[in-house]
ZAVEX-968906 format. One record per atom (N, C-alpha, C, O, CB): residue number from 0; atom name; x, y, z. Coordinates in pm, 1 decimal. Glycine has a CB too. Layout:
     k    a         c1         c2         c3
   NUM   CA          X          Y          Z
...
***
This chain:
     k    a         c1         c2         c3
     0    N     2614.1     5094.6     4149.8
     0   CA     2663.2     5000.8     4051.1
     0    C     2810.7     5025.1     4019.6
     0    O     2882.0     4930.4     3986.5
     0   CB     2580.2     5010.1     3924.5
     1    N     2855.2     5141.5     4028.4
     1   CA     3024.3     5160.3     3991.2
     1    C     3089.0     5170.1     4111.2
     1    O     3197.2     5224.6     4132.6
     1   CB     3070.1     5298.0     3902.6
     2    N     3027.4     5122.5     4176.8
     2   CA     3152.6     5036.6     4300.6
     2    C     3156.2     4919.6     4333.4
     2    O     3242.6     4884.9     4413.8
     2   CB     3153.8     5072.3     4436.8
     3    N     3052.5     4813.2     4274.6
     3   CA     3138.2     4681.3     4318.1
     3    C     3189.4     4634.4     4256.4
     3    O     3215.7     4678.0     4144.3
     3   CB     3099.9     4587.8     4360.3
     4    N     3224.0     4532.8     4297.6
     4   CA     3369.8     4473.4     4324.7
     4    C     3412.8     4351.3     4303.4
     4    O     3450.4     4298.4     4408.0
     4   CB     3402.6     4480.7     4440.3
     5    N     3424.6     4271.1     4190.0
     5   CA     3432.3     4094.7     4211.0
     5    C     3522.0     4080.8     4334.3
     5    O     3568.8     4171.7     4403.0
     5   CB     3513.2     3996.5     4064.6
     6    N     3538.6     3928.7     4350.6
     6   CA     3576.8     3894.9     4451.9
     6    C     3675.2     3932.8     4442.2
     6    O     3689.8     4004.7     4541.1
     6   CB     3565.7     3794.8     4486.8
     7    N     3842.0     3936.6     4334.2
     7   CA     3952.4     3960.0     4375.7
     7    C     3940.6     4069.5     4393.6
     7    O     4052.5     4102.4     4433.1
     7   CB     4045.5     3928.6     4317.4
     8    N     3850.4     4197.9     4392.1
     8   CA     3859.6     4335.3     4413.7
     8    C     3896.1     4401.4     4271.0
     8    O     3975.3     4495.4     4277.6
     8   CB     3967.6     4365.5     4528.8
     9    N     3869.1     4380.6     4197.1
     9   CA     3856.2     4430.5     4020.0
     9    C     3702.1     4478.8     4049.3
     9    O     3605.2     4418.6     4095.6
     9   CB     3873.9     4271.4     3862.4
    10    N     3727.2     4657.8     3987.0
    10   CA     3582.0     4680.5     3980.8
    10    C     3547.1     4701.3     3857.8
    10    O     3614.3     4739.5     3761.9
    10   CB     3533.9     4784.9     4056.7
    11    N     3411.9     4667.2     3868.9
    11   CA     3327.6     4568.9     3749.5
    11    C     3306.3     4663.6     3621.5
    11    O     3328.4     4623.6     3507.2
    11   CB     3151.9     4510.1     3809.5
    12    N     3253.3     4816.0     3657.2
    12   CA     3181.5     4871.7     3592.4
    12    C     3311.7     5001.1     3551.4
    12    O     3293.5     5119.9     3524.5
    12   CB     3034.6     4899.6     3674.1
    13    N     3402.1     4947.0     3557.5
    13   CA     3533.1     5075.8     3537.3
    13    C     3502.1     5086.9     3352.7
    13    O     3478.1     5201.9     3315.7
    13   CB     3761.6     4998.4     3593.9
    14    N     3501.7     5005.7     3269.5
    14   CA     3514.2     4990.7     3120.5
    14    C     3362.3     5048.8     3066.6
    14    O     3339.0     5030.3     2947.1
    14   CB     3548.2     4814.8     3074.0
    15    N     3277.9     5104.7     3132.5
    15   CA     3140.1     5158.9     3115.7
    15    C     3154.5     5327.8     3168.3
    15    O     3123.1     5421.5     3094.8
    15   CB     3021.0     5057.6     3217.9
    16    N     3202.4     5343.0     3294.4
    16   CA     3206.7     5480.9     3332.2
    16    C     3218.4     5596.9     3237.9
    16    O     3152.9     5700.9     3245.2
    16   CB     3304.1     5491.5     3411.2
    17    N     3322.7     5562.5     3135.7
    17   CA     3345.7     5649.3     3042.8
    17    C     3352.6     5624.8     2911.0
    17    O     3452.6     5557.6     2886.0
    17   CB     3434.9     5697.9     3068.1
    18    N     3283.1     5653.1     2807.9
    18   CA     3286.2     5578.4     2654.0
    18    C     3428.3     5629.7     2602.6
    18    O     3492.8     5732.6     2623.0
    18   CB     3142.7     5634.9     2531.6
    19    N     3453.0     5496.7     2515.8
    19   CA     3600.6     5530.8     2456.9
    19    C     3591.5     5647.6     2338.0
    19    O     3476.9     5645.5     2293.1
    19   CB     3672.9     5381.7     2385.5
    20    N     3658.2     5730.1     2283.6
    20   CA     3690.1     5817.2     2226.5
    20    C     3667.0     5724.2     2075.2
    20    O     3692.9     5603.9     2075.6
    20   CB     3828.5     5881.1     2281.5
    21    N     3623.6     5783.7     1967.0
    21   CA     3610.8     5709.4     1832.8
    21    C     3743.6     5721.6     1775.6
    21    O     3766.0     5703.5     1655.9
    21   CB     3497.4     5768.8     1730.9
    22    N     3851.4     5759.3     1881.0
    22   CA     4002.7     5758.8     1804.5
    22    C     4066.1     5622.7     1909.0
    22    O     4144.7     5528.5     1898.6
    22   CB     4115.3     5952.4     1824.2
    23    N     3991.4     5673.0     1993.2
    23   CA     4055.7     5457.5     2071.9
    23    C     3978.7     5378.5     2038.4
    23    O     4009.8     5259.7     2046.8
    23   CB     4055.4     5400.6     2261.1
    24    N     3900.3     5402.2     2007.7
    24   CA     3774.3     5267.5     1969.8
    24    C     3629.3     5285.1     1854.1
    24    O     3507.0     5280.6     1867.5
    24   CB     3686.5     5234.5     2137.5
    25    N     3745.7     5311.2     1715.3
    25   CA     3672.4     5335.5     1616.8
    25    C     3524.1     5299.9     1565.8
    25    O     3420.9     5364.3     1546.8
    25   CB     3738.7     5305.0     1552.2
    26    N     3573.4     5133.2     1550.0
    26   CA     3487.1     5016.4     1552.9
    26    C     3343.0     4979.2     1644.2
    26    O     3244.2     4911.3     1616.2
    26   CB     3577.4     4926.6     1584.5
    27    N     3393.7     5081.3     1802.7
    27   CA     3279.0     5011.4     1888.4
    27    C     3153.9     5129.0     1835.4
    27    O     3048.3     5118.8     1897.8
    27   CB     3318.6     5005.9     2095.3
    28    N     3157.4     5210.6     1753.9
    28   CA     3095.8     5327.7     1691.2
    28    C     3012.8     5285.5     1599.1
    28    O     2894.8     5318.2     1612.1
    28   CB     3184.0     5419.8     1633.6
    29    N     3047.8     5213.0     1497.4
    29   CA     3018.3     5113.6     1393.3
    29    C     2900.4     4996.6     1422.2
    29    O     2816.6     4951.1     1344.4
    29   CB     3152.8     5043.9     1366.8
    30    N     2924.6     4967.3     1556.0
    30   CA     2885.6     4883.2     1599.7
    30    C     2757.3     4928.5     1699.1
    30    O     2641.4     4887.3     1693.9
    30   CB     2993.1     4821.0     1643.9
    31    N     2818.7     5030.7     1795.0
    31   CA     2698.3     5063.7     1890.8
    31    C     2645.1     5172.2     1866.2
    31    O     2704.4     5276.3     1894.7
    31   CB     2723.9     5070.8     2024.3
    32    N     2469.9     5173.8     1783.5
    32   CA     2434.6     5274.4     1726.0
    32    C     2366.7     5420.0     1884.1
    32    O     2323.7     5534.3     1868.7
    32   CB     2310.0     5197.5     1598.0
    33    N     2387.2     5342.9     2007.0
    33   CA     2342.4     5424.9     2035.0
    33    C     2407.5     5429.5     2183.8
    33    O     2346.4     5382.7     2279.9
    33   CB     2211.5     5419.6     2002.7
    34    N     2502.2     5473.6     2192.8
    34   CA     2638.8     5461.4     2291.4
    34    C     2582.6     5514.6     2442.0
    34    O     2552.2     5633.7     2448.3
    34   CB     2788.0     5577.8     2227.6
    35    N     2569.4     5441.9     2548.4
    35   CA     2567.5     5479.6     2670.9
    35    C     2696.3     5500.0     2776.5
    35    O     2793.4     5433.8     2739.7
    35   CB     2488.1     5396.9     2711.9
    36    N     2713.2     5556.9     2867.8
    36   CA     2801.9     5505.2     3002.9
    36    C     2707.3     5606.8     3102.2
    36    O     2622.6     5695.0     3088.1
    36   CB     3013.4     5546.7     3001.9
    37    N     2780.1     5533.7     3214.7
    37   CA     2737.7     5609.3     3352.4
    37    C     2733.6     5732.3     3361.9
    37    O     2642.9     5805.5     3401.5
    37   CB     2810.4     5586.6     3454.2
    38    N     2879.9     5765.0     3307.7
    38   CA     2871.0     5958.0     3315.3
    38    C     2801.7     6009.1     3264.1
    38    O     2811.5     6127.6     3296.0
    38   CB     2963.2     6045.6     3272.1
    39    N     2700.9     5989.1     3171.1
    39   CA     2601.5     6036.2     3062.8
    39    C     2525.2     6023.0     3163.4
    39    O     2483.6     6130.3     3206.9
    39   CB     2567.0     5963.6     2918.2
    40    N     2484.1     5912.6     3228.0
    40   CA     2342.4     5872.8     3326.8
    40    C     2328.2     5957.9     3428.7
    40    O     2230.2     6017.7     3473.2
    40   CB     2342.2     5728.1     3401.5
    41    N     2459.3     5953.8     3464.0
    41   CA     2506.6     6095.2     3606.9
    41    C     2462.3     6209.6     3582.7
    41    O     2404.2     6272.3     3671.3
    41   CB     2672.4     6143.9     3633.2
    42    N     2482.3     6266.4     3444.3
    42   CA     2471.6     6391.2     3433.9
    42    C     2323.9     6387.6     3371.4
    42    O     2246.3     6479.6     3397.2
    42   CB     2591.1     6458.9     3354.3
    43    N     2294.2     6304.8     3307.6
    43   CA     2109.3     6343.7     3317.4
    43    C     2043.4     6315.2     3460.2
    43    O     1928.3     6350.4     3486.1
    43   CB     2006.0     6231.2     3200.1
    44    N     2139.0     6238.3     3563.9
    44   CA     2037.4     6243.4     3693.8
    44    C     2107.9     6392.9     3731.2
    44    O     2030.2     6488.3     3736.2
    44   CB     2053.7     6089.8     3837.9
    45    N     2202.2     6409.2     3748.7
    45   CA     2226.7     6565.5     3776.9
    45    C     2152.8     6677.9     3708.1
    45    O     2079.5     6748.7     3777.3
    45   CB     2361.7     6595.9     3746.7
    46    N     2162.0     6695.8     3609.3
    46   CA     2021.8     6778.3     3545.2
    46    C     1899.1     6771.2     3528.2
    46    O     1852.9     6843.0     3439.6
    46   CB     2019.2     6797.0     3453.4
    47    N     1804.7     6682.7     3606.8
    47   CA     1697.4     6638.1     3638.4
    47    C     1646.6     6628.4     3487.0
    47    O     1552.9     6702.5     3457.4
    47   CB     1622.8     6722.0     3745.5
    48    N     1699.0     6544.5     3388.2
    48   CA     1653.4     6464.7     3259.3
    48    C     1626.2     6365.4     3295.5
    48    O     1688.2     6297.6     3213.5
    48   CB     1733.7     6443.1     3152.8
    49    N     1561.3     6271.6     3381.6
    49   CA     1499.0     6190.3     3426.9
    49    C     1346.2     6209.3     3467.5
    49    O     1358.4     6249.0     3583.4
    49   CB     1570.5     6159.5     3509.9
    50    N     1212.9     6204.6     3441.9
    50   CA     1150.5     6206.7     3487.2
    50    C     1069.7     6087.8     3563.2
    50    O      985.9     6110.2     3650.6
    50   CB     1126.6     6265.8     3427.6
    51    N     1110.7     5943.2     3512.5
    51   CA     1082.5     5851.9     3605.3
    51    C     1216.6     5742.5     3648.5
    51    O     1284.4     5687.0     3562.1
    51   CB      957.8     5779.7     3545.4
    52    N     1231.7     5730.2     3749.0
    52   CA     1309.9     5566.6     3746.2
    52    C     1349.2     5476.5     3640.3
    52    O     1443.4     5402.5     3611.7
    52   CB     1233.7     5474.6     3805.4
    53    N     1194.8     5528.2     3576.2
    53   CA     1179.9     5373.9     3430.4
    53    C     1285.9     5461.5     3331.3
    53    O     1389.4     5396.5     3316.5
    53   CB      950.7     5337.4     3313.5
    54    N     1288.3     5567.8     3272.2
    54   CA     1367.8     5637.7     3249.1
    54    C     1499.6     5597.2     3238.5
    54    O     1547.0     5543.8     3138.2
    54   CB     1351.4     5712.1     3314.1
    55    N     1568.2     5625.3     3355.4
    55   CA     1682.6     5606.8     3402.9
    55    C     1743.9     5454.5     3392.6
    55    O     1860.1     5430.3     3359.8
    55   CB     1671.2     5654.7     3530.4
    56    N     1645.4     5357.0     3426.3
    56   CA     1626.0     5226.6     3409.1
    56    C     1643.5     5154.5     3244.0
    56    O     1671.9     5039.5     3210.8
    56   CB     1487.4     5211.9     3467.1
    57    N     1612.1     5280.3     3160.7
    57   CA     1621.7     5243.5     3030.4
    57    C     1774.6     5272.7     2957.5
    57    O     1812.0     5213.7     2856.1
    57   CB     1506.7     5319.0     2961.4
    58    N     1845.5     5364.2     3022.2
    58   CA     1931.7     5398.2     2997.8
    58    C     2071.5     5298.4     3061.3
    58    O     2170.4     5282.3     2989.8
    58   CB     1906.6     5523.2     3027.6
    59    N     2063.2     5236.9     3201.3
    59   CA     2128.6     5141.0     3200.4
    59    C     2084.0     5045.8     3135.0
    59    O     2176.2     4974.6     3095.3
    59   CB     2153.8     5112.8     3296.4
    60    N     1913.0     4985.2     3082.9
    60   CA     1952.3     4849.7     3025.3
    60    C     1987.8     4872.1     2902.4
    60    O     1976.6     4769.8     2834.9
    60   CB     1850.8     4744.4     3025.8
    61    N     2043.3     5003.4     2817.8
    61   CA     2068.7     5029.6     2675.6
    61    C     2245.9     5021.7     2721.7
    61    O     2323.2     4970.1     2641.0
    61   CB     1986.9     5202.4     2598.1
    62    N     2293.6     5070.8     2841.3
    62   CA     2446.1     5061.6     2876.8
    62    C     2486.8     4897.7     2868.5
    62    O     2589.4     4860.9     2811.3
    62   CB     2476.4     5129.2     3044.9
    63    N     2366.3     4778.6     2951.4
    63   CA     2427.3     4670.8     2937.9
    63    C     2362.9     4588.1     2840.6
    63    O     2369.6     4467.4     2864.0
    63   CB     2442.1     4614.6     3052.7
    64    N     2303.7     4622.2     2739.8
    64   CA     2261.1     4565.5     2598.1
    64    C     2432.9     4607.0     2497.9
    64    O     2523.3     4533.6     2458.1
    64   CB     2076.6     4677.5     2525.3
    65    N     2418.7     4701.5     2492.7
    65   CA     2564.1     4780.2     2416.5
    65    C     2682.1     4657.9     2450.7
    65    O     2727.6     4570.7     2376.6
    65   CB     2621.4     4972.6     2512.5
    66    N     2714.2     4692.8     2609.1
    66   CA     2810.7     4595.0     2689.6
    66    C     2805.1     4428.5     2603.1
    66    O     2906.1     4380.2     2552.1
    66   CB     2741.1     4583.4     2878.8
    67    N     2699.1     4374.8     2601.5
    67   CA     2658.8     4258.5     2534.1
    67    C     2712.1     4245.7     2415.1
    67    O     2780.7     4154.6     2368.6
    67   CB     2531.4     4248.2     2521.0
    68    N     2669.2     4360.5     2361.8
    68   CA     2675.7     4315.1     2211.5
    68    C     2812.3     4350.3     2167.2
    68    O     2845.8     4289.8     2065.4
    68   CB     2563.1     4388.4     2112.6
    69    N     2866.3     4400.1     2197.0
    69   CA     3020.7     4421.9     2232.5
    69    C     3129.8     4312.9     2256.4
    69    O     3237.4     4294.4     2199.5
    69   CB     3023.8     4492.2     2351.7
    70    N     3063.0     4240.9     2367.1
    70   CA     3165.6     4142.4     2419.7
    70    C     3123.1     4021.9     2303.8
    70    O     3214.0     3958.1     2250.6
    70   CB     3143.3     4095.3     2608.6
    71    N     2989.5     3997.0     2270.8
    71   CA     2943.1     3905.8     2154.0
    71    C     3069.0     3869.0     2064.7
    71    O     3156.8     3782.8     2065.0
    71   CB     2826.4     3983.7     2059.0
    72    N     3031.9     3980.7     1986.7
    72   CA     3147.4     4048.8     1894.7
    72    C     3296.9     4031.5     1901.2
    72    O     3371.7     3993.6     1811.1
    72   CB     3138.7     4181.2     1909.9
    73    N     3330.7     4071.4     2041.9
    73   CA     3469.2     4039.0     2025.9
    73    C     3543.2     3905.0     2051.0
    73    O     3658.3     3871.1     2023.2
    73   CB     3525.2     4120.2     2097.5
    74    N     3451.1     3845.3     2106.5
    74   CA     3412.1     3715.6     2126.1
    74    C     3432.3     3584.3     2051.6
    74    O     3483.6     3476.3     2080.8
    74   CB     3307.9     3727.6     2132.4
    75    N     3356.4     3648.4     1916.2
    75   CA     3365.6     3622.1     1806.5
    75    C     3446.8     3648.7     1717.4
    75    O     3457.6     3559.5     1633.3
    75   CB     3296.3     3639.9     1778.5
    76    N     3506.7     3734.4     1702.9
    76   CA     3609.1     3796.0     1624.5
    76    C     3737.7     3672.5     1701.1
    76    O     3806.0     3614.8     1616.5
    76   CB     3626.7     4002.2     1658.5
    77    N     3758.1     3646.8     1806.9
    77   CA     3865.3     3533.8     1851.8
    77    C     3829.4     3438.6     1790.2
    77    O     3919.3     3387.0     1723.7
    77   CB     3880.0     3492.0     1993.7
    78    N     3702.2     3377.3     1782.2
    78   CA     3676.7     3232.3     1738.7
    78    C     3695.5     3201.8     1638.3
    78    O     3757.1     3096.5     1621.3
    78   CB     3575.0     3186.2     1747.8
    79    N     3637.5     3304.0     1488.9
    79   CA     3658.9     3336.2     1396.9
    79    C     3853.2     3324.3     1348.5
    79    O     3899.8     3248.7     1263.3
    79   CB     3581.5     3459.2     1408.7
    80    N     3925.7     3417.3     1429.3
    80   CA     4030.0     3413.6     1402.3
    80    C     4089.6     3248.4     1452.3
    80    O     4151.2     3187.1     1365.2
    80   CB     4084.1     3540.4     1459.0
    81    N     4070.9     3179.6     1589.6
    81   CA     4125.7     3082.4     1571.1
    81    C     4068.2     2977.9     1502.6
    81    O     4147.7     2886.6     1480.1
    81   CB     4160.4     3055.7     1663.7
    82    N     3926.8     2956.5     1451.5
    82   CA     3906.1     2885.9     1356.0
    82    C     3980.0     2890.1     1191.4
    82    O     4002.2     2795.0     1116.5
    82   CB     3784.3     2904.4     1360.9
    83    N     3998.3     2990.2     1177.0
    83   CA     4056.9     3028.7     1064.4
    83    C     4272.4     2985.5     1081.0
    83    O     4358.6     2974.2      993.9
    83   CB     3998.4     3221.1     1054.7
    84    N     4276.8     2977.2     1193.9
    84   CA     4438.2     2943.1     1205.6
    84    C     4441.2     2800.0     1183.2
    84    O     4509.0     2760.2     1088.5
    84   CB     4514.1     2979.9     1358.4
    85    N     4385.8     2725.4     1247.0
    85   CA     4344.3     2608.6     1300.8
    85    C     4346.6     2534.5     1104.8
    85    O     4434.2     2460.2     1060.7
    85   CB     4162.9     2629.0     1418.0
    86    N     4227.4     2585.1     1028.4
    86   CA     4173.6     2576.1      927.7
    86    C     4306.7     2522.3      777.1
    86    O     4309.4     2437.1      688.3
    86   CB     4094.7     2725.4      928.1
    87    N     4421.6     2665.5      840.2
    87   CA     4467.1     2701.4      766.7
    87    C     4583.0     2580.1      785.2
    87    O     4615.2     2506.6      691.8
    87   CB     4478.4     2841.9      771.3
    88    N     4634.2     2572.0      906.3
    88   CA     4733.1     2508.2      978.8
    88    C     4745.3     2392.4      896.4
    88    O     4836.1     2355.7      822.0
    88   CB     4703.1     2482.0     1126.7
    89    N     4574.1     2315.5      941.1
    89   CA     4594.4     2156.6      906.7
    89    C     4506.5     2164.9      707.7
    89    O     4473.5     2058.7      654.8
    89   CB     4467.4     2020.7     1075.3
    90    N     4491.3     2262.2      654.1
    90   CA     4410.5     2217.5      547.6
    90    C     4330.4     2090.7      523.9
    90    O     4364.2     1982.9      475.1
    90   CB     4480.6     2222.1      461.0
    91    N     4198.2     2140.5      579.2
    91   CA     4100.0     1998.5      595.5
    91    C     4060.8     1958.7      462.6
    91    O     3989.9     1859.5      446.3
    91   CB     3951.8     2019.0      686.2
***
C-alpha cells in the first residue's frame, strides 16, 4: 500500500506513513481519538503483535477511517470559511 502511485506518480500513502507530531498538527489530536499510520502497523507486524490478518486489517481500516474524518473536516472548515466570506461580502 505505501508504494502506489496515482497516475502523475504522487505517492498516495506518503501523509499516513508517519503521524504528525501534536506540535505540527495540534488539532488532528483533538480530533483523532485514536491515531494510526503505517509505521505503527510495521512495527506491530515486526514484533509479531498481530495475531490474525483481521487484526492487522483493523488497524488499516482505523488508519483510513481517521484519513476520512480528517479530510471531512478540513473540507469543511473551507466551506464554512467561504460561506462565511461570501455571507459577509454581499449581506443577505
Amino acid at each position: 500500500m505505501v508504494g502506489f502511485k496515482t497516475n502523475d506518480g504522487r505517492e498516495i500513502a506518503v501523509p499516513f506513513i508517519e503521524l504528525p507530531t501534536k506540535r505540527e498538527l495540534p488539532d488532528y489530536y483533538e480530533v483523532v481519538h485514536n491515531p494510526m499510520d503505517f509505521a505503527r502497523i510495521k512495527k506491530k507486524i515486526d514484533k509479531g503483535r498481530y495475531s490474525t490478518i483481521e487484526e492487522m486489517g483493523h488497524d488499516v481500516k482505523l488508519l483510513c477511517e481517521n484519513a476520512r474524518v480528517c479530510w471531512l473536516i478540513q473540507h469543511f472548515q473551507h466551506f464554512y470559511t467561504f460561506n462565511s466570506f461570501i455571507h459577509r461580502s454581499y449581506e443577505f
